[in-house]
C-alpha positions as CSV (number, residue, x, y, z in Angstrom):
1,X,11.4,14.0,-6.9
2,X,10.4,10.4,-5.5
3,X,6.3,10.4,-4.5
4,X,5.9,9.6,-1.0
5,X,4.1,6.4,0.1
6,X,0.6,8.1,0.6
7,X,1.3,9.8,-2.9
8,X,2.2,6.0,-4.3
9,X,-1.0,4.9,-2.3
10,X,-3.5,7.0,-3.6
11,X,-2.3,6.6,-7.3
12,X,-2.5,2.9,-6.9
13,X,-6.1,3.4,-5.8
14,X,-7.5,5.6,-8.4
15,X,-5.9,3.8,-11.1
16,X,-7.6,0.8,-10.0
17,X,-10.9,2.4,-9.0
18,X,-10.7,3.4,-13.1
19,X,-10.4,0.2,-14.0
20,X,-13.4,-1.2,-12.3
21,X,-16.1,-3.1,-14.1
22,X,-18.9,-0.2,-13.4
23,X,-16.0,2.8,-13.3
24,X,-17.3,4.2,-17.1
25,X,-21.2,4.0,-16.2
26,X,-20.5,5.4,-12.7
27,X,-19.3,8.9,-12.2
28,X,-16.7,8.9,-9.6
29,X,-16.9,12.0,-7.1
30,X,-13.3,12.6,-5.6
31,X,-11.9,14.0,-2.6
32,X,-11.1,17.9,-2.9
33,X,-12.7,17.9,-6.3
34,X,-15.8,19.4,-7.2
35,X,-18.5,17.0,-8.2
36,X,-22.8,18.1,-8.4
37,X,-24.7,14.9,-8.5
38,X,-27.7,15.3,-11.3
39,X,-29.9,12.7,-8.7
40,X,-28.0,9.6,-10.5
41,X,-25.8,7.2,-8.7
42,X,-22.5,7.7,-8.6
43,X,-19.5,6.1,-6.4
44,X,-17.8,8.9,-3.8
45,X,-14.4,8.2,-2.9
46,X,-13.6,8.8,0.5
47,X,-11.0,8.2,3.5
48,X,-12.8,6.5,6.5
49,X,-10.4,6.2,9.6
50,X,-11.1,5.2,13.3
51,X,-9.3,6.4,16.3
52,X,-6.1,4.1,17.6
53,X,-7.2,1.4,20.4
54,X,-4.7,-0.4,22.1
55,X,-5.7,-4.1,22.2
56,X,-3.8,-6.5,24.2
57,X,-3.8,-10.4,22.5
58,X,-1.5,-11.8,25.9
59,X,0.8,-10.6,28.8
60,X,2.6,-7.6,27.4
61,X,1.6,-7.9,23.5
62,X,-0.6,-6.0,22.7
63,X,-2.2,-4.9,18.8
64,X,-2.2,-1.6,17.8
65,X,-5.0,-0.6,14.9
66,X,-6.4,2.6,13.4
């Protein structure tokens, strides 16, 4: 069973998040895992998205993003 491109996405991420100069004195807190912050820092990993807007550049282009 190939991994879909999300799937690929996401493991690319959180590999690289571990690899990060502060990943082993920073906790990481997840999405849909349980984390209880002790009043420490720690890094949250999140998904931020923003609803599509159609912006047009000339006559009949136009650039898509969200």
């Amino acid at each position: 069973m190939t991994a879909t491109v999300e799937t690929a996405i996401w493991l690319a991420l959180r590999s690289r998040i571990a690899t990060l100069p502060f990943s082993p004195a920073l906790p990481v807190a997840y999405p849909a895992s349980t984390y209880r912050p002790d009043g420490k820092p720690y890094l949250a990993v999140g998904r931020v998205s923003i609803a599509p807007q159609r912006v047009f550049i000339g006559r009949g282009a136009h650039d898509r993003r969200g």
